[in-house]
PyMOL Python script that loads the backbone (N, CA, C, O; Angstrom):
from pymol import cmd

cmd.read_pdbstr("""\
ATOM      1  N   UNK A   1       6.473  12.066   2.928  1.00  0.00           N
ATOM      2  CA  UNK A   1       5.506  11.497   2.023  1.00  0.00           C
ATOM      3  C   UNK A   1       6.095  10.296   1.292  1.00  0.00           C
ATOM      4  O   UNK A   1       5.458   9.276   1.026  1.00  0.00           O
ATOM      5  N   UNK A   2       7.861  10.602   0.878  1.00  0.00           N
ATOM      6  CA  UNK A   2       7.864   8.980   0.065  1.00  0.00           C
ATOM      7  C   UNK A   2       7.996   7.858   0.878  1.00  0.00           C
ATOM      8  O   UNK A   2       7.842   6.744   0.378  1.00  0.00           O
ATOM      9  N   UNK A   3       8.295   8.007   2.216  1.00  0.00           N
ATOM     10  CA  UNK A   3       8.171   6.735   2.965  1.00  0.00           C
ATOM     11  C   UNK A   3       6.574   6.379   3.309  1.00  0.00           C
ATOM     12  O   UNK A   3       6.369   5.233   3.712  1.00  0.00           O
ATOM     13  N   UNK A   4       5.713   7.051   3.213  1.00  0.00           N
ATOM     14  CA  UNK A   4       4.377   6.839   3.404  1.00  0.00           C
ATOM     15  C   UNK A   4       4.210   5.756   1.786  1.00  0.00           C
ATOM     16  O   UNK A   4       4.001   4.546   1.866  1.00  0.00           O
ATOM     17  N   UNK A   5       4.324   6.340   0.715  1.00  0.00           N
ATOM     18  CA  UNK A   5       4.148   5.783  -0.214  1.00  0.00           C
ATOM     19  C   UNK A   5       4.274   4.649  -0.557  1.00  0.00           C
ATOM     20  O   UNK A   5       3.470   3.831  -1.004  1.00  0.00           O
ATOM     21  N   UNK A   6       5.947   4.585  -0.206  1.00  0.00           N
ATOM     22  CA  UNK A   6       6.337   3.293  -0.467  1.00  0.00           C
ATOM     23  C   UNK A   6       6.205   1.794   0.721  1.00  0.00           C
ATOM     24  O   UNK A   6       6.395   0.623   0.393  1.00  0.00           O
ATOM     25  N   UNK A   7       5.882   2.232   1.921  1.00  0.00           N
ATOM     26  CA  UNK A   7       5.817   1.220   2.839  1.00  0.00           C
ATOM     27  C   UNK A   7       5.022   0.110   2.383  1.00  0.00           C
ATOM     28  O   UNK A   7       5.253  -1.048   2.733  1.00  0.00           O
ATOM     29  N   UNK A   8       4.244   0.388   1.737  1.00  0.00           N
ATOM     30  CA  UNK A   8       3.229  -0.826   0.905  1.00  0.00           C
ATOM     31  C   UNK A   8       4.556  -1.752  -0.051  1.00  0.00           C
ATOM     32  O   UNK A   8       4.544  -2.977   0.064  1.00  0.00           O
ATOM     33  N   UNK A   9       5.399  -1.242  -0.755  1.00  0.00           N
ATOM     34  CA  UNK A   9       6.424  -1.816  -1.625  1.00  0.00           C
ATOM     35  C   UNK A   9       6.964  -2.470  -0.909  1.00  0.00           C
ATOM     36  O   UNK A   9       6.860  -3.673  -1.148  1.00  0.00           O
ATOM     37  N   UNK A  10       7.742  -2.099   0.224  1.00  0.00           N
ATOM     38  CA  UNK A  10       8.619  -2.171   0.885  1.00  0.00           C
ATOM     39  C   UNK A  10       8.453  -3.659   2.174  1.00  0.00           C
ATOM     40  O   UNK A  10       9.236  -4.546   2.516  1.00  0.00           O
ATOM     41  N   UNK A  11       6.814  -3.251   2.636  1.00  0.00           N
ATOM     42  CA  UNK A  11       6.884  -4.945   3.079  1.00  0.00           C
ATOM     43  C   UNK A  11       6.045  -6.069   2.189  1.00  0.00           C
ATOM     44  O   UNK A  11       5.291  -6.992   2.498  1.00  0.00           O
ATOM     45  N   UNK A  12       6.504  -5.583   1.034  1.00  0.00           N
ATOM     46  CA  UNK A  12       5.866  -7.125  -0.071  1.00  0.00           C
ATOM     47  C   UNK A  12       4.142  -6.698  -0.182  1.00  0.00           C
ATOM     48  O   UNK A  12       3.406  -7.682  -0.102  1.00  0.00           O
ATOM     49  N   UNK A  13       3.816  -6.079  -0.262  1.00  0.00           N
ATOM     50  CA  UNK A  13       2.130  -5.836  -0.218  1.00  0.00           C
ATOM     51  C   UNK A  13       1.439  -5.718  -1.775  1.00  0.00           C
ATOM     52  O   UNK A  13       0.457  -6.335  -2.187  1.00  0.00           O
ATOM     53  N   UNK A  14       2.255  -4.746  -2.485  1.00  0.00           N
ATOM     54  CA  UNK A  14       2.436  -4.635  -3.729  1.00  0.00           C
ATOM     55  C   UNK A  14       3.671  -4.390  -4.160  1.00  0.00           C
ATOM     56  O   UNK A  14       4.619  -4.278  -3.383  1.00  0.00           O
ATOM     57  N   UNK A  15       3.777  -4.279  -5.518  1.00  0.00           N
ATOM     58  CA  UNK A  15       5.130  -4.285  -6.556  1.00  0.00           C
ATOM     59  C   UNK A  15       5.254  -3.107  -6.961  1.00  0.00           C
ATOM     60  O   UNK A  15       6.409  -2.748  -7.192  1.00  0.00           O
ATOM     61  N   UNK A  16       4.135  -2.108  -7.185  1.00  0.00           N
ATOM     62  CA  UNK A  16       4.580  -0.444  -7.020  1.00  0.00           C
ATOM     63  C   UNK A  16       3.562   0.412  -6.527  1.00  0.00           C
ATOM     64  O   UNK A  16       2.373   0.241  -6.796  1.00  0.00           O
ATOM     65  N   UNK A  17       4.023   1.385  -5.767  1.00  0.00           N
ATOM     66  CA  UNK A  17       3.465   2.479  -5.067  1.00  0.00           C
ATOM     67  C   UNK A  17       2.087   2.605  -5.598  1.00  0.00           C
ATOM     68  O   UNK A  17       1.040   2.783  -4.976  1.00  0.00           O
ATOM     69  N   UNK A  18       2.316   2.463  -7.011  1.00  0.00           N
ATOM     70  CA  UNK A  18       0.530   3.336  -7.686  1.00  0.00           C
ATOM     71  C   UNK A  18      -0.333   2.272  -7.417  1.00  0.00           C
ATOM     72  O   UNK A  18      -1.534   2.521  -7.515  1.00  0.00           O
ATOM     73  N   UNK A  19       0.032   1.055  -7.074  1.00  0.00           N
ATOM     74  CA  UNK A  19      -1.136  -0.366  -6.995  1.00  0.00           C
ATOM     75  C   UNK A  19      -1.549  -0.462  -5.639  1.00  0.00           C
ATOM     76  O   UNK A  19      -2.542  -1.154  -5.412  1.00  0.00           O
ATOM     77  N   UNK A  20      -0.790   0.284  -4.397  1.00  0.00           N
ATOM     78  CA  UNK A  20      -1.590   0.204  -3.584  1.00  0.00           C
ATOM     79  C   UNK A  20      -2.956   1.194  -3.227  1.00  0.00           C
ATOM     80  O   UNK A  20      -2.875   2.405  -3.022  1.00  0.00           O
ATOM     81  N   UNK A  21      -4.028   0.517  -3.205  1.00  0.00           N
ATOM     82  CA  UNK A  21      -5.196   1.256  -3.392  1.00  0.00           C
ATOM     83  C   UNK A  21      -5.716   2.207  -2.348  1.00  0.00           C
ATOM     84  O   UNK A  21      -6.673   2.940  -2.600  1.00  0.00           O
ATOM     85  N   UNK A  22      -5.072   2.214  -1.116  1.00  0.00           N
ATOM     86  CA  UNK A  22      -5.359   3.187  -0.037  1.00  0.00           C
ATOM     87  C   UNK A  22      -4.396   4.049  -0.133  1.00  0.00           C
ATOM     88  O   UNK A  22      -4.782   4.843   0.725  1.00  0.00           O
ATOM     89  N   UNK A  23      -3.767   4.336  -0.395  1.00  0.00           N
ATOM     90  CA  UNK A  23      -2.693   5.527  -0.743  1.00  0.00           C
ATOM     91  C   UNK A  23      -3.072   6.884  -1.273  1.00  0.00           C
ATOM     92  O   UNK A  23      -3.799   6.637  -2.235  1.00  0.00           O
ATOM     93  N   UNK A  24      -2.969   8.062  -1.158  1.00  0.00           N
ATOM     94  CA  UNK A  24      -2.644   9.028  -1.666  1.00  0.00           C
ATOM     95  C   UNK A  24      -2.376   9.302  -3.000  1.00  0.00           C
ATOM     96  O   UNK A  24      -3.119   9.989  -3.701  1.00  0.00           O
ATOM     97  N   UNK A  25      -1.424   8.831  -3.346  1.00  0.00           N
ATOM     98  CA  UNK A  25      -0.227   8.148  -4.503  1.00  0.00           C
ATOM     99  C   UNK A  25      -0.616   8.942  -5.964  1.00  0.00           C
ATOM    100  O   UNK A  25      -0.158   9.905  -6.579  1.00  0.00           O
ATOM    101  N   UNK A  26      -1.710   7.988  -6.151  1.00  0.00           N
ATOM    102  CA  UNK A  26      -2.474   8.218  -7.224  1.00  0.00           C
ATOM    103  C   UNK A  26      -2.936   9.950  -7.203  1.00  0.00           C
ATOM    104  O   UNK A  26      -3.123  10.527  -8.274  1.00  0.00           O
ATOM    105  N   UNK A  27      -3.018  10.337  -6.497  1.00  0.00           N
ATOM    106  CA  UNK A  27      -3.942  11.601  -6.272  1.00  0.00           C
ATOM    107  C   UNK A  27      -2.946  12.808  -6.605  1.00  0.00           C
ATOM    108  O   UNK A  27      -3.034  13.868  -7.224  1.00  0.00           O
ATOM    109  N   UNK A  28      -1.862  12.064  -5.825  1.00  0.00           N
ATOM    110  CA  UNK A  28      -0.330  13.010  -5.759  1.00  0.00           C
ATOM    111  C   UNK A  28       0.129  13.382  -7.140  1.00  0.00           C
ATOM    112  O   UNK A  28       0.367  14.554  -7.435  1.00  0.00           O
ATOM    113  N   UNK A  29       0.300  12.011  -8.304  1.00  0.00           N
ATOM    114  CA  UNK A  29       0.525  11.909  -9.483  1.00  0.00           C
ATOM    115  C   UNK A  29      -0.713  13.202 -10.486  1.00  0.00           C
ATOM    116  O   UNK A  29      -0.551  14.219 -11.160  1.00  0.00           O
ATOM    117  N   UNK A  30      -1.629  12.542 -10.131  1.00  0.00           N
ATOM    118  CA  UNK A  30      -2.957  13.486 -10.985  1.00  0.00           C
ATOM    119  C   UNK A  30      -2.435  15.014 -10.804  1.00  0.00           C
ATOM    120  O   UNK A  30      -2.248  15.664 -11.833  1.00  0.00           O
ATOM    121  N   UNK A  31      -2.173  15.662  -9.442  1.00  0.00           N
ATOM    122  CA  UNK A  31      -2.191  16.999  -9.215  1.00  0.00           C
ATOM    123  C   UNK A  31      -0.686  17.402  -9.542  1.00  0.00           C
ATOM    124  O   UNK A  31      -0.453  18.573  -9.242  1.00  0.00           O
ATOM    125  N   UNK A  32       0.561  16.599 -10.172  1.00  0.00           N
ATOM    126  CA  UNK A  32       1.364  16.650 -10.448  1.00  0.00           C
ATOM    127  C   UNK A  32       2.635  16.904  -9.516  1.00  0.00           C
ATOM    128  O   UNK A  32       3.576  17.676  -9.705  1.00  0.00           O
ATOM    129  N   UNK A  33       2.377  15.974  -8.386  1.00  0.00           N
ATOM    130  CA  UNK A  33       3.488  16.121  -7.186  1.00  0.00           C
ATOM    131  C   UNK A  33       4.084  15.252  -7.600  1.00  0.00           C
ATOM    132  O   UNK A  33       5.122  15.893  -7.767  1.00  0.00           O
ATOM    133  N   UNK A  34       4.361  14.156  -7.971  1.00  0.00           N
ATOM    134  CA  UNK A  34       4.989  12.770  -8.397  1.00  0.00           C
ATOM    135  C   UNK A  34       4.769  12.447  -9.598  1.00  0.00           C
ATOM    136  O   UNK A  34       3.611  12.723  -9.911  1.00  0.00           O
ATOM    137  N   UNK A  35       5.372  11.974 -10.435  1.00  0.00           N
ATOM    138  CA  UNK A  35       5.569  11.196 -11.589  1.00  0.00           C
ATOM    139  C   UNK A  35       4.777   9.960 -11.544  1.00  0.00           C
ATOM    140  O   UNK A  35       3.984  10.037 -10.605  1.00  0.00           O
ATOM    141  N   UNK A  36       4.653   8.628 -12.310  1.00  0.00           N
ATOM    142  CA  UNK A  36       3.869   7.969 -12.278  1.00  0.00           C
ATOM    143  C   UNK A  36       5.137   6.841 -11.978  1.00  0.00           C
ATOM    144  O   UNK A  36       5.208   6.035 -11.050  1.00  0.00           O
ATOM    145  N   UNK A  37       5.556   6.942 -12.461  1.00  0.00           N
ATOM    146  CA  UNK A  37       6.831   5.920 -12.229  1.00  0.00           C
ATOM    147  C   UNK A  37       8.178   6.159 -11.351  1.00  0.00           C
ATOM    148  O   UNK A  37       9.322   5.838 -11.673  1.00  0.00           O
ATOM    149  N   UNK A  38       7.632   6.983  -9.831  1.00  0.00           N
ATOM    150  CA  UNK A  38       8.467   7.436  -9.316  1.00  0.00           C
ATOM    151  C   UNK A  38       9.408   6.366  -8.430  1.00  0.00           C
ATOM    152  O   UNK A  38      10.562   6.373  -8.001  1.00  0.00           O
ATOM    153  N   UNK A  39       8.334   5.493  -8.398  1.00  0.00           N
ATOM    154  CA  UNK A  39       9.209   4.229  -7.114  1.00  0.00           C
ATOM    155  C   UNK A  39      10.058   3.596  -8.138  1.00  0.00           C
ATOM    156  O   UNK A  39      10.974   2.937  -7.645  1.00  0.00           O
ATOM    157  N   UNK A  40       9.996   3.615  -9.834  1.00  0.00           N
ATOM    158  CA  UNK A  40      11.013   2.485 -10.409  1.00  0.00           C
ATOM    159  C   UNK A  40      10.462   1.828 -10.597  1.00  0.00           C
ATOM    160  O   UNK A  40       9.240   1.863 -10.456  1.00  0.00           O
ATOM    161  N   UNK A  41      11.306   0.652 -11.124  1.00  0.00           N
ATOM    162  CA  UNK A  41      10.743  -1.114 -11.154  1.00  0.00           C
ATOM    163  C   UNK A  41      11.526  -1.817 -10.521  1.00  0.00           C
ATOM    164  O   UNK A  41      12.642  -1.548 -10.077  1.00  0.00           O
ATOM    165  N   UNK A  42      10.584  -3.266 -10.452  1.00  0.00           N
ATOM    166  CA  UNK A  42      11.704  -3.858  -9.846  1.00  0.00           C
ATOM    167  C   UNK A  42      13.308  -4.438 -10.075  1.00  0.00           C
ATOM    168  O   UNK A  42      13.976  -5.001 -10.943  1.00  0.00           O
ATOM    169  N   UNK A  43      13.418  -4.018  -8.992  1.00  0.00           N
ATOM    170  CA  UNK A  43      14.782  -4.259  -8.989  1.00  0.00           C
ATOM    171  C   UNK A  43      15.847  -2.908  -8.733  1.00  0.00           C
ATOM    172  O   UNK A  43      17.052  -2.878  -8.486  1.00  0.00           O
ATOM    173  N   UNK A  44      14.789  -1.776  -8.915  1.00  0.00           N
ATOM    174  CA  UNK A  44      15.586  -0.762  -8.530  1.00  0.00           C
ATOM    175  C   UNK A  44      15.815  -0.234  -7.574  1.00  0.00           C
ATOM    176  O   UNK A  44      14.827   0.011  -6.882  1.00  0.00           O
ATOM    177  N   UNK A  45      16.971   0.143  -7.118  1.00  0.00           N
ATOM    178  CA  UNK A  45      17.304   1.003  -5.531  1.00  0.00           C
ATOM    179  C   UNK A  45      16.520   2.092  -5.252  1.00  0.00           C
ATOM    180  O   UNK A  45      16.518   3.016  -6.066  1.00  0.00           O
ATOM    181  N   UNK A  46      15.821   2.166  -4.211  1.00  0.00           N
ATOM    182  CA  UNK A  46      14.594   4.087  -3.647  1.00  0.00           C
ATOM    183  C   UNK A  46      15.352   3.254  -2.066  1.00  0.00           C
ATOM    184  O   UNK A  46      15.601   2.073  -1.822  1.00  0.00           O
ATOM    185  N   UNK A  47      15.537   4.586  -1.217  1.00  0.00           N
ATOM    186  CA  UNK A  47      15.905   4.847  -0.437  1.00  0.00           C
ATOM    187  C   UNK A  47      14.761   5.802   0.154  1.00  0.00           C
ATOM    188  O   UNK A  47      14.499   6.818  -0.489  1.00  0.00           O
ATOM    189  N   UNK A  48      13.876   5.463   1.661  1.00  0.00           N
ATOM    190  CA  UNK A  48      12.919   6.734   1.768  1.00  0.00           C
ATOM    191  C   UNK A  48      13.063   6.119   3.000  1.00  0.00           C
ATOM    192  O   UNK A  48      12.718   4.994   3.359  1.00  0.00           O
ATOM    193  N   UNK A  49      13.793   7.290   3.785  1.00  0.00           N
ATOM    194  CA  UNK A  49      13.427   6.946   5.474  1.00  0.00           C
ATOM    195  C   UNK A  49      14.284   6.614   6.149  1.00  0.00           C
ATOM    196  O   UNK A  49      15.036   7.255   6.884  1.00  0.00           O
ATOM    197  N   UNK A  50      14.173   5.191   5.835  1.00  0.00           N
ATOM    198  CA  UNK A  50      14.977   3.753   6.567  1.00  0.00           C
ATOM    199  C   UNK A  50      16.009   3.352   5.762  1.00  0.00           C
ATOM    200  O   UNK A  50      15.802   3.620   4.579  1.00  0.00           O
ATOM    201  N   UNK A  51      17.155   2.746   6.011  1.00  0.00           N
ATOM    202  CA  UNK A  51      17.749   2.092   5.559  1.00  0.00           C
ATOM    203  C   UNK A  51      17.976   0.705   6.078  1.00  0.00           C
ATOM    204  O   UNK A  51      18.355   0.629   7.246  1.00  0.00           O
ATOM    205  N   UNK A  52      17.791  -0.513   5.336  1.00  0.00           N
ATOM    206  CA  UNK A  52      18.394  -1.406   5.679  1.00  0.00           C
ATOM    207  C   UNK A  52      19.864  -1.818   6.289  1.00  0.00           C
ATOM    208  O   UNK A  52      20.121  -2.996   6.537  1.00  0.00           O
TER     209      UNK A  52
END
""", "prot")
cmd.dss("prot")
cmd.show_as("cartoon", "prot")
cmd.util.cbc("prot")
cmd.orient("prot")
């Protein structure tokens, strides 16, 4: 699930997980699977999946 989330961040689409509007994300947060500020800000290191 966090590489689903974040792939929107990750190729420049949006700046955090909760702004992309087809996502899950939001839904995840409401039912209390995720935090609201789970991806960070920018500039911070998340690791999900892939590594560069």
């Amino acid at each position: 699930m966090d590489y689903i989330h974040f792939n929107p961040v990750k190729h420049g689409l949006v700046k955090e997980a909760r702004a992309w509007e087809y996502a899950s994300f939001r839904r995840n947060v409401a039912a209390g699977l995720y935090p609201l500020e789970w991806d960070g800000t920018e500039g911070d290191a998340i690791y999900v999946g892939e590594r560069a």
